[in-house]
N, C-alpha and C positions, 0 to 999 in steps of 0.2 A: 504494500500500500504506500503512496507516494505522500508525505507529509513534509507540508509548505509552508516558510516561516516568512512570513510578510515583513519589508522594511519598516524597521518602528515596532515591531510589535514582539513578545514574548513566545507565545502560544502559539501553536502550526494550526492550519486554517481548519475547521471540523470534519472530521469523518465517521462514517456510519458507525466502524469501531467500538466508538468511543461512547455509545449507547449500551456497552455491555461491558462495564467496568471491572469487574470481576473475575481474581486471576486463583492458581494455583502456586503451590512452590519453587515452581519450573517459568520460566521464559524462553524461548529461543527461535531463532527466525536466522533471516540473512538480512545483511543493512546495507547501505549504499551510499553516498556523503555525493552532492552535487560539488562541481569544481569552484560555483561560488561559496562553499563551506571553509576554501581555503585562504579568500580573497580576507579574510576578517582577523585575519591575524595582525598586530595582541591588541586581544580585549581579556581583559582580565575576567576571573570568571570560569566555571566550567558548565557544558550544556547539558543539557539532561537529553538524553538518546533513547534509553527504556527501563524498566524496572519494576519492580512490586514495593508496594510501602503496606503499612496497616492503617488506621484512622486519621494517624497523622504521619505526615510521610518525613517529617522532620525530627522526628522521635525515632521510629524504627522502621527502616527500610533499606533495600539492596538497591542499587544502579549502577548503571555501566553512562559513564559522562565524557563527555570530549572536547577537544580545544586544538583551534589549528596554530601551529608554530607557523604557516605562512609557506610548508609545502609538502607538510603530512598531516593528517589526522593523528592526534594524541589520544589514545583512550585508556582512562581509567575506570576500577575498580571503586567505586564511593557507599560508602554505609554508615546510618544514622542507627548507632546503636544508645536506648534509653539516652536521648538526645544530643548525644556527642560524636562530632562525625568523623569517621577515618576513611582515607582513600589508598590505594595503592596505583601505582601505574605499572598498564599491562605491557599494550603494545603503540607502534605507528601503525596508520594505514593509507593507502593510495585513494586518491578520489575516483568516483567513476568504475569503480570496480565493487564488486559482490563477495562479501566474508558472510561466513557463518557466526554466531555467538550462541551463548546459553547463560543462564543466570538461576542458580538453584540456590534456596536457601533448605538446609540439613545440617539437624543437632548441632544447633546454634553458629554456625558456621554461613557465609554467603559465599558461593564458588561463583565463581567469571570467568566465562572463555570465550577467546576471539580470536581467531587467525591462530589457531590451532597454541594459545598461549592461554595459561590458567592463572589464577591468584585467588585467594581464601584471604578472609576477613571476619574475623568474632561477632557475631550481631544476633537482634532479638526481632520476631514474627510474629503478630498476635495472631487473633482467630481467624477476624479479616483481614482480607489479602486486597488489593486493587492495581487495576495495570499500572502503571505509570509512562504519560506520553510522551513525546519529541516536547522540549520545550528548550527557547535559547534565553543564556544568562543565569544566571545571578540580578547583576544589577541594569546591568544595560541591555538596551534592546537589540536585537538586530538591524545591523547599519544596512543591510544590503535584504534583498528577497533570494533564498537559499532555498535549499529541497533537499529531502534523505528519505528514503524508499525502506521499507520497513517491516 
């Protein structure tokens, strides 16, 4: 599914998706970063890509977040465990091209894989689960209109 993040704006533009919030302990898909993903390097900040949280996704949640240095995708491993967040960094990756990922949270653990690279992080999953979308920033918006397929 193709998710478009508008200049100025945070949020990728609505899809049918996202009417069915509701995940398991498992994520994974293949992702794709459009070549305007690269053009926005440095904005401080990392982007939210995909993920499960619980009720509040700043408390307790797994993601996989990214940041372009200006001629790779950065992607980290990020987890809000009982409100305190640690991230690890996985891997780079090329734009315009198709990786696999997975995102599993098990016995208190978050695993991330992408481009056939792994990394675990301590973290906590309540009852509910919810997907977590493409979103760009922290604090700033998106200077440019980008796209990542998902």
């Amino acid at each position: 599914m193709k998710y478009t993040i508008k200049k100025g704006r945070h949020f990728a533009t609505l899809t049918w998706n996202r009417l069915f919030p509701f995940s398991s302990k498992i994520d994974k898909g293949t992702v794709k970063f459009s070549k305007e993903c690269l053009a926005i390097a440095p904005i401080s900040g990392h982007n939210k890509l995909t993920g499960i949280a619980g009720l509040d996704n700043h408390k307790n949640s797994g993601r996989l977040v990214w940041q372009s240095d200006g001629n790779m995708i950065k992607i980290w491993g990020y987890v809000y465990k009982d409100g305190v967040r640690t991230e690890k960094y996985i891997t780079s990756l090329e734009v315009e091209k198709e990786y696999e990922y997975e995102i599993e949270f098990a016995d208190g653990r978050w695993i991330f894989e992408i481009n056939n690279n792994v990394v675990s992080l301590a973290g906590n999953l309540g009852f509910w689960k919810f997907k977590q979308y493409v979103y760009f920033g922290g604090l700033s918006p998106a200077p440019l209109t980008m796209s990542i397929w998902k």
